[in-house]
Structure formats: structure tokens, C-alpha cells
N, C-alpha and C positions, 0 to 999 in steps of 0.2 A: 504494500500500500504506500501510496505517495499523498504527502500533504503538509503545510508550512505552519508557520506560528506566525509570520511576519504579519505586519499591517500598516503597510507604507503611505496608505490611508487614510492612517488612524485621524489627523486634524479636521479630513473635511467628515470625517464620521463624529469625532464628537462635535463637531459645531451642526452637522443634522441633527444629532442627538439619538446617531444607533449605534449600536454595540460594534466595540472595539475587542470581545474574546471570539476567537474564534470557534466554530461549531464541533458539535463535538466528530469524533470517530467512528462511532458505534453509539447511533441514537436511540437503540435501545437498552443498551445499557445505562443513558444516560436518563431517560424514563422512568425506569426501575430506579434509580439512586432518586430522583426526583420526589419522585410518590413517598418515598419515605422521608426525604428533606424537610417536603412540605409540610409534614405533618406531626414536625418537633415544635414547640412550645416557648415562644420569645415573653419567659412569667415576667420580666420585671418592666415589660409593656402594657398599656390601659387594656385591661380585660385578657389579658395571658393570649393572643392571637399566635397562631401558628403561621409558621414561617411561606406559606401559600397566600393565608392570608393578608399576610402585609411585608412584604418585598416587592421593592423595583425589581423590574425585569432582569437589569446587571446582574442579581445576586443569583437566578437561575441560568442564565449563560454561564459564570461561572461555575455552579456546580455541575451542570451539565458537562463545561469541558473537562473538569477533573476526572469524575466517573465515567464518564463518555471515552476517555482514553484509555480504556480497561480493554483489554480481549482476552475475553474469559474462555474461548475456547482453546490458546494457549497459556493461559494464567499468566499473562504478561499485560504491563501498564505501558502503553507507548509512548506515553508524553510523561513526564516526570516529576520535572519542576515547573512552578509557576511565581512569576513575581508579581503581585498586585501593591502598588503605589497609589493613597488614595489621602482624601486630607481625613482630619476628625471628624469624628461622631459621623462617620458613616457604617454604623456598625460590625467594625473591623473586628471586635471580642468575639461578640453573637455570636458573626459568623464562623468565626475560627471555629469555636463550639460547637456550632451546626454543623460545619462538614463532618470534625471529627467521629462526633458522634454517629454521624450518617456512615463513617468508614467504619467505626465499630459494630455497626448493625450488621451491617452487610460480609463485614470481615470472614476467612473460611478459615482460617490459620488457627491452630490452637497454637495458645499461649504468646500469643503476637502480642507485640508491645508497639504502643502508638503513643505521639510526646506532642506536648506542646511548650515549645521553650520558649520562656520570657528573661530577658533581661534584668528584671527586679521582682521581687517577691512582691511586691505590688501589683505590677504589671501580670502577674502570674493570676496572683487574686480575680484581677478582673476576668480572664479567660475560663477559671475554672468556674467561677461561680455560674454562670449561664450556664454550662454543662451539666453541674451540680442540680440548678433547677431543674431542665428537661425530662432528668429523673424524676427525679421526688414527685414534683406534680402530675406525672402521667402514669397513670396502675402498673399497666401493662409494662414501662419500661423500669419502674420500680421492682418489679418481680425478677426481672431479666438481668437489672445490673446490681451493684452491689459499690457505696458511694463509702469512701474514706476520707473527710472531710480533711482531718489532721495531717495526711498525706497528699494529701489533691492527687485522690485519683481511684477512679474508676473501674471496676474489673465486672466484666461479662462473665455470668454464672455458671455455664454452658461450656463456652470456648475457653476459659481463665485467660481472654486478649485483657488486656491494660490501658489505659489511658491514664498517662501522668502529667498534670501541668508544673512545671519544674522551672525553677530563677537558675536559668542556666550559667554554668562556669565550667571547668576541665574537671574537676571532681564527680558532677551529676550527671556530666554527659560520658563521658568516655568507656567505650565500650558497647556502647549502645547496639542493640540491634533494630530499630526499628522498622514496622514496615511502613507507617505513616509519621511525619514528622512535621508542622508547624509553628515556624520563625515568628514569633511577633515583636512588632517595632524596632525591626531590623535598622532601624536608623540610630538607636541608643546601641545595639553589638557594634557601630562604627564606632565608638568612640571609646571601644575597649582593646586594649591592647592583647594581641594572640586571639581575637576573636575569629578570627579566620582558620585558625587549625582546632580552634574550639567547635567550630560549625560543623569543619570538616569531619571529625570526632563523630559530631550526633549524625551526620546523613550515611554513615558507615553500612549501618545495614542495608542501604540498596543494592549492594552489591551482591547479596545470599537472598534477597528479596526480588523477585523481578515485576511483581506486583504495587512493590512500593513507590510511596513519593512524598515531594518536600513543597512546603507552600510558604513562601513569605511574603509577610504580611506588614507594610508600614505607613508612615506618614513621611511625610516631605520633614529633614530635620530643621529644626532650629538655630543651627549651626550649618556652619559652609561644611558639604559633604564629605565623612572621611573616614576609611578604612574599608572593611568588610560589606560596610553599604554602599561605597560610593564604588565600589568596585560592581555589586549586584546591579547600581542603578545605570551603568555605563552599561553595562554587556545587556541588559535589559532594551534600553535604548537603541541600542544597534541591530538587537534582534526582532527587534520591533521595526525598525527602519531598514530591513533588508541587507545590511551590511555586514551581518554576520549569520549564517543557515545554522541553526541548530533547532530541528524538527521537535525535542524532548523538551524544550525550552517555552514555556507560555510568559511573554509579556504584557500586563495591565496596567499600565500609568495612565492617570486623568492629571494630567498638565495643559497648560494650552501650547498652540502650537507657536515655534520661534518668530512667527511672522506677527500675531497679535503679541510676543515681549515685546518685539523690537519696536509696533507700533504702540509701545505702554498700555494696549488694552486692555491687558491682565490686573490692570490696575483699577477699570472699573465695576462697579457693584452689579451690573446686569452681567455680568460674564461670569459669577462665580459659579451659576448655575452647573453650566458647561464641565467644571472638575466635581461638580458633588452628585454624583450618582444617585445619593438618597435624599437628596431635596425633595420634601414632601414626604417624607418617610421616618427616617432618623433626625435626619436635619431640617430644623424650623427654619424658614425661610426668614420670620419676620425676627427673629433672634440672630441670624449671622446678617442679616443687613444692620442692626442696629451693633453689633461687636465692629463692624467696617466702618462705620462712623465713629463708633469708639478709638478706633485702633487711631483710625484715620487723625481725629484731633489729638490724638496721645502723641503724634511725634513720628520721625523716620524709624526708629527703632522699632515703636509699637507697632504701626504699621507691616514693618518686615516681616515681624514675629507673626501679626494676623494671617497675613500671605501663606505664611510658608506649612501653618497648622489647618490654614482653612481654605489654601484656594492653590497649596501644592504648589506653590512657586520656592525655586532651590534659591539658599544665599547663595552670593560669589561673593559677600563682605559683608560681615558683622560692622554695622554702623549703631555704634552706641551713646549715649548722652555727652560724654565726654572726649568724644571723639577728636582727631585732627581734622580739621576743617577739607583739608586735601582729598578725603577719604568718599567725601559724595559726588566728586569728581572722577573717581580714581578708573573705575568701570568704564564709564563712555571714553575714554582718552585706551583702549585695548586694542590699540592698532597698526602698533608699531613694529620695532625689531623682535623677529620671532628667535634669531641665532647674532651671535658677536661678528660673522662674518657677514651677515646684511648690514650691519651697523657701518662694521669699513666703508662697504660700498657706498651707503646712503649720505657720510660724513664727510665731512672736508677736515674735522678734528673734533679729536677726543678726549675726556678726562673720566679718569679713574678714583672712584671710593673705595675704603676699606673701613669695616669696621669689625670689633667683636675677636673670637677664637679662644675664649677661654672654655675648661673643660666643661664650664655648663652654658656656653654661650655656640649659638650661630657665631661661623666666619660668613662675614657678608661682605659680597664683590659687588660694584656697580660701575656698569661705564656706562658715561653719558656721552652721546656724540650730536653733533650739530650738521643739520642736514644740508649739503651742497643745496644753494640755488632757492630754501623755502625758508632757513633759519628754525625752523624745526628744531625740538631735543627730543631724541633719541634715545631711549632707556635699556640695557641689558642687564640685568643681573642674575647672580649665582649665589651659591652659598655654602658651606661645609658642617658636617657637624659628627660628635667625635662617637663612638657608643655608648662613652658614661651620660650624655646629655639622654642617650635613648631609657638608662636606667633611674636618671634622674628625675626625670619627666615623662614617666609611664602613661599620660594621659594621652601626653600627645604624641608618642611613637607611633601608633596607627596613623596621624598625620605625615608624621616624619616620613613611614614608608611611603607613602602615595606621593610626597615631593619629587624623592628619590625617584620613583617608577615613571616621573613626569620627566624629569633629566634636569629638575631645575634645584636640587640638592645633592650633593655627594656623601656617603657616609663613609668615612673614613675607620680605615682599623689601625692605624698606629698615630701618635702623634708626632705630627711634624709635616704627616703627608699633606694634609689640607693648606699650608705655607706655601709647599710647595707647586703644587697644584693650581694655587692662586697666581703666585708667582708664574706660572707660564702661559697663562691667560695673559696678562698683565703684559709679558716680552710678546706676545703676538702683536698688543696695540702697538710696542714699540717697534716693532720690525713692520709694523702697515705705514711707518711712516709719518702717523696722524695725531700721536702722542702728544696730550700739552704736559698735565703732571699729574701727581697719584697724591692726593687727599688721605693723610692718615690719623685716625685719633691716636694723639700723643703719645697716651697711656697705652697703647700695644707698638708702637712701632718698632722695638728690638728686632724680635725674632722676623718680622717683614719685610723690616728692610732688609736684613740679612739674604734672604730668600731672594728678592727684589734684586738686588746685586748681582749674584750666584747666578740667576737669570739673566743675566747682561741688559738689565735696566739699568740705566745712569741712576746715581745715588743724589745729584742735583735738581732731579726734577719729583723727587719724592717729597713731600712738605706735612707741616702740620697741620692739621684745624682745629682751633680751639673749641671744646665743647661747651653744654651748660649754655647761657642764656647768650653769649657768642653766636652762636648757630642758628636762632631766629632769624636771622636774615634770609638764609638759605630755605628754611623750612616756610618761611611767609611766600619767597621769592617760589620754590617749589608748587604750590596749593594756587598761586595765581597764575602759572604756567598751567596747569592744568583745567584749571576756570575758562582758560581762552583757548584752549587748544591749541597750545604752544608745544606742551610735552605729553609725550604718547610713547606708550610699551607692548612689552610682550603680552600681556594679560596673564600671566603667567599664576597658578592661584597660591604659590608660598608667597609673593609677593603682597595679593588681594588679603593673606592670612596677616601678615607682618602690618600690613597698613591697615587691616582693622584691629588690630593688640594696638595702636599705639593709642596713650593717652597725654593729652593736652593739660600742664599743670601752669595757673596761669605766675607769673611771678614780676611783681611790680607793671612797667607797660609791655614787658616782653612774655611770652610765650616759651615753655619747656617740651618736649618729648624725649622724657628718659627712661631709661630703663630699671630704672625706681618707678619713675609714674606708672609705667605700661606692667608694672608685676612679676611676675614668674612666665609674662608671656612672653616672644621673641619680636624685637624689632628688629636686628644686627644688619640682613640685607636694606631696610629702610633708613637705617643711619647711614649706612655705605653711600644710599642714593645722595642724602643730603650732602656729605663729605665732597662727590662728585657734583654735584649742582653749584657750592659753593666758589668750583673751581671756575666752572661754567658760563657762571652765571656773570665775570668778570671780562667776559668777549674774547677770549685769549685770538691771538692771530693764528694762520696757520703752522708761523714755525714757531718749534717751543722755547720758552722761555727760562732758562737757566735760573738758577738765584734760592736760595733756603728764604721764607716767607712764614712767618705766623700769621694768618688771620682771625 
């Protein structure tokens, strides 16, 4: 049998408002799973309605295609996994609940074990509890199963299959053999560090199961995408958009399509319909117009946040109250040098930043260069970072890796490499010829310049910059570059991460960005940038200018 998952489609189907899953395989299997779907019990809805009764159509397309991809007369599931991306209160629990429970009815396996992994014992709560109901309130499935409150979890009296909802980590999952298994808010496993050989772990038993399968189930996060999620929501996307064939693969995201971002339409309140599947169902219509007004007069933050939980729009930047002012700029100016070697080309001369490289710090590189013939700045940067930064900052190693996988962080295993490494970046500007001088905070320049030398960069065009309230010039001079459409980058998202960490500490008429104010999070490549602007921002001509300079 032949047949796709893609839906290349998918925009102008959710702006008609028809379903973006695809049908099932085997429609009568999908019948069969249906009939009993429909007929589980959503208690902590007005009058206990069963799931026939009050479901948008979306929710039987998918169950359909799940069950639907069963061929029962070789005991094999042909489609596997599915990723649905949807925003809140589209009853993402329920349903988790409802299928499972639908896969435990139907299940032939004795002593099969089905999971449903949540990221916090909270989040677990919520999934088991609808399940928990569907029992208890109905005779017949009350006789059948057998409910472990204390446990969360579920055993068929008959078959002794299992159903556990479990706050998953490397302890509860490993080993696992399941034949069913359900991801929820796969967007909080991104933000955990090894959560990808943690997943990897629970979806093990597919392997000795050929009837088995995995469903994950999330929200747009909160935060700019990263780890194990952003990883599901790419490959998801592709396969979705035909770029990638993987038959066993189902993609479900309600986002809108790149053409209403880019014309800001995502932005207004008659489109959210469009990403909420259960409007009119789960989701009050006249409650999420009145939160969009809320969010709306709350600020860019609030706003963001409303977006991202309720109408599934992804961050590319955490803009927070405190924000650098640069930073509401920073997105539309993504259009510049993708690689240091388009930079040469595009530049008549360049200057280079340096900041950071301690063992809990980003090394951050930046060259600026100024575009032949428009007066343009031109933005590359790079960054290093050592493995104790990856143990020091466990939160954000899932990020780290996804930099790394980007090409726009290096992780280094010994120290010293990253100096060095920087250092040959650095001799390329100088062997392109376009070289003005390299911008260094003070307090690291030992071990740099050394490197910088050793590289056959002249030791006279290395200089300092003063930091601390010095450096508001550059940092004002930076954010109004970007206001005008002066300076444009890679878009590159360690950079989008760095320039939403920083924080603005105000200090007499001048303005701060330190890495006091900004926390335990990284600016390092966004000081680089300043350090480089500073130099920049000075007109330098095109041959460089010799001479030791404090600014």
C-alpha cells in the first residue's frame, strides 16, 4: 500500500476550515475504534457528555487516523507516530485520555503496558484524572478496569494491559516496553536537559511491538523553541511541507501560514479562530477575545505570551519588560550575512568584537562589516562554549545543543581550543584584506591577544573598549541602527537568545547591559557585537588604522 502524511496544503485548508489529518488507512478499523471513542464520558463537562456528543470534527479525524492505521490482519500499525501542535484549552488532556483509553479497550496483548508521560507531576494529574473519570462513572467500564488512584494507573481485569500516567525522567521511563505511549506538552521535555535519550528510552518498545505507537501532544512554548521539541516541531514541519517523506510520521500543527506572519495577520482577533480547532467546544470564544485584549493592553511581553498559548505562534525572542530597547527591532533587520564569507564580499571593511571565554561564560565573536556602495552594517557572529558551562547550566544545554546543531556555537572539549579557533576566524578578516581593528574587553585580552598574534594578526590593530557605562554609546548607537534599517544579520537564533537575556539597568543619564543585569543568562556574543559597533560606528576608512586607543 502507498500513501503520504504530507499536507503541502495544509494553509489554504485551515483558512477553508477543513481538516489538515489525513484519512485514515483502513476505514474500518477506524469505525470500530470510533464507536467506542465516542462513547467514553468527558465527567468534568456540563452534564458528563460523551465524546460523540460534543467534539469538533478535528478530534474524530484524528482518532480515526490513529486507529485507522492498524492492519489487523497483519497485526501491524503502519503509521506510528503523530505530532499534534495545538494552543490551550483545546482539550489536549481529555483527549490524550480518550484515545488511550480507546487503545486499552481495544488492546489484544496480554499484559501490554500503555504510558502516558508528563513532564511534571502536575501535568500528569491532569491527564490521569479524565481517565480516572471515564471509569468510575460508567458501570460497565468500572467492572472491566481496575483504577489505582495512588499510582495513576489503570489495569484491564481481563488482559492485566496497564495504563500509567507517569512525571517522566530516566528513572520511570527506562526500560519500558510499551505498546502505546503519549508525550504531553512536549514543549516543557524541551527545556530539559537529556530529554531526548529520555524519550528515546520510553518509545523502546516499538521495536518488539509492531502494533505500537507514540502521540505527542503540545502547545506552542513560551519560550523561543528548544531541545527535544524544537527538534519534533522542525521535522514535523517538513513533513508536513513535503520536504521530508516519512509515511509512519503524522503531522498536526494549527499555526497560521508564513504569509499571514509576515502580513502581521496572526496578530489579529478574527484569525484566532483559524489555530483553535475547538472554538465553540472547549474554547469560549467570548473568553479568548476578551484575554487578547487583555494581553493586548498588558504590553509586548503579554501579548507574546497570549500568542504563543492561545493562537500557537512560536517566539524567535523573549521581549521582556526590561528589555534592551534594540530587541523589538532585532527580528525584522534578519536579513543579512548568513556566512563570514558573504560578509567579505558585501564589505569594503570590517571590525571585529570579542567578548566573554570564561569557564562559565560564552566566547563571543562579532564582525561587523560595512556594505560596499549602500553603507549598510553587516552582522556575523559566533560563539564558543566550554563543557563545564554545559554542567553548569543544565537548563540551558538543550539550548546549547540546538546552537551547536545550527553551526552558530562551537562546543569545545579542551580549553584553549575556542582562542584558538576564534583567532582564525579573526586572521581570515585579516588576510581578506578589509581588516580595520578587533575591539577587546580589557579584562580578557591576555590569553586573545596571544592567540590573535600566533595567528598573524598584527598586535597594533587589537585595542581596548572600555566597558560599564562607556559603552552606551555603542549600545544606543546599535538599537538606532536597527530602528532605521541600517544594521541587518544573520537571524541566526543564539543571537535572537542573547539579545532577549539582555537586560537594561538604567544608571544616572546613561544606560547599562551587563552581565550582572542580564543574570545567569548569556549575552557574550551581544557584547562582542557592541565591542564591534563601537569600532564601526567611528567610519574607519578603508585602510586600517595602526595606533593602541582606549575608548
Amino acid at each position: 500500500m502507498e500513501w503520504s502524511t504530507a499536507c503541502p496544503d495544509w494553509a489554504e485548508r485551515l483558512k477553508a476550515g477543513q481538516s489538515i489529518i489525513p484519512p485514515p488507512i483502513f476505514p474500518e478499523q477506524a469505525e470500530h475504534a470510533l464507536a467506542v471513542f465516542k462513547e467514553l464520558k468527558i465527567v468534568d463537562a456540563p452534564g458528563s457528555p460523551t465524546f460523540g456528543e460534543s467534539s469538533a470534527q478535528w478530534v474524530f479525524d484524528l482518532v480515526a487516523s490513529i486507529f485507522g492505521a492498524y492492519d489487523a490482519e497483519n497485526g501491524r500499525r503502519l503509521i506510528t507516530e503523530w505530532f499534534v501542535c495545538l494552543p490551550k484549552k483545546n482539550s489536549k488532556s481529555t483527549l490524550a485520555a480518550g484515545i488511550m483509553m480507546t487503545a486499552m479497550i481495544l488492546n489484544w496483548r496480554m499484559s501490554a503496558e500503555y504510558a502516558i508521560l508528563a513532564p511534571t507531576i502536575e501535568v500528569a494529574g491532569n491527564s490521569f484524572a479524565p481517565s480516572r473519570d471515564m471509569v468510575k462513572h460508567e458501570e460497565e467500564l468500572d467492572d472491566l478496569f481496575q483504577v489505582q488512584t495512588h499510582v495513576k494507573t489503570i489495569t484491564h481485569r481481563t488482559t492485566g494491559a496497564t495504563l500509567k500516567v507517569v512525571a517522566a525522567d530516566s528513572n520511570t521511563v527506562g526500560g519500558k516496553k510499551s505498546v502505546g505511549t503519549l508525550v504531553d506538552e512536549v514543549w516543557l521535555f524541551g527545556k530539559q536537559p537529556n530529554a531526548e535519550n529520555m524519550l528515546r528510552e520510553a518509545i523502546g518498545g516499538l521495536a518488539s511491538r509492531p502494533e505500537g505507537f507514540v502521540i505527542y501532544l503540545t502547545t506552542q512554548s513560551d519560550d523561543p523553541p528548544a531541545g527535544v521539541f524544537l527538534q519534533k516541531l522542525r521535522y514535523a514541519r517538513d513533513v508536513r511541507d513535503g520536504k521530508v517523506v516519512d509515511p509512519c510520521f503524522v503531522p498536526v500543527i494549527y499555526e497560521h501560514p508564513p504569509e499571514m506572519v509576515a502580513r502581521k495577520e496572526h496578530l489579529l482577533a478574527e484569525n484566532l479562530g483559524m489555530v483553535n480547532p475547538n472554538l465553540g467546544y472547549s474554547v469560549d470564544e467570548a473568553f479568548l477575545l476578551r484575554e487578547f485584549r487583555k494581553a493586548k493592553e498588558g504590553g509586548e511581553e503579554s501579548f507574546r505570551g497570549f500568542l504563543a498559548k492561545h493562537a500557537n505562534v512560536e517566539i524567535g525572542l523573549a521581549l521582556r519588560s526590561d528589555r534592551w530597547a534594540g530587541a523589538d527591532y532585532w527580528e525584522q533587520q534578519a536579513t543579512g550575512c548568513r556566512s563570514l564569507e558573504e560578509l567579505f564580499a558585501r564589505s569594503e571593511i570590517v571590525d571585529v568584537g570579542i567578548d566573554g571565554g570564561g569557564l562559565d561564560d560564552l566566547l563571543g565573536l562579532a564582525v561587523a562589516g560595512r556594505e560596499t556602495g549602500t553603507g549598510k552594517w553587516l552582522l556575523w557572529t559566533h560563539a564558543w562554549a566550554h563543557p563545564s558551562v554545559l554542567e553548569r547550566r543544565k537548563a540551558e544545554a538543550a539550548r546549547f545543543d540546538d546552537f551547536a546543531r545550527d553551526g552558530n556555537l562551537s562546543l569545545v572539549k579542551v580549553i584553549g581550543d575556542d582562542v584558538d579557533e576564534l583567532a582564525g576566524f579573526v586572521a581570515q578578516c585579516e588576510q581578506s584584506g578589509k581588516l580595520d581593528r578587533i575591539g577587546v574587553d580589557p579584562a580578557g585580552i591576555g590569553a586573545i591577544l596571544d592567540a590573535l598574534v600566533d595567528g598573524g594578526v598584527p598586535e597594533e590593530k587589537v585595542i581596548a573598549i572600555s566597558q560599564g557605562w562607556k559603552l552606551g554609546g555603542a549600545i544606543k548607537t546599535t538599537e538606532r541602527k536597527l530602528a532605521e534599517g541600517a544594521l541587518v544579520h544573520g537571524g541566526q537564533r543564539m543571537m535572537a537568545w542573547c539579545v532577549g537575556n539582555a537586560r537594561v539597568e538604567p544608571r544616572g543619564n546613561a544606560i547599562l547591559i551587563t552581565k550582572q543585569a542580564s543574570g545567569s543568562a548569556k549575552i557574550d556574543p551581544l557584547m562582542a557585537t557592541f565591542n564591534a559597533i563601537s569600532l564601526i560606528s567611528l567610519n574607519p576608512q578603508a585602510a586600517a588604522q595602526p595606533g593602541i586607543v582606549i575608548l
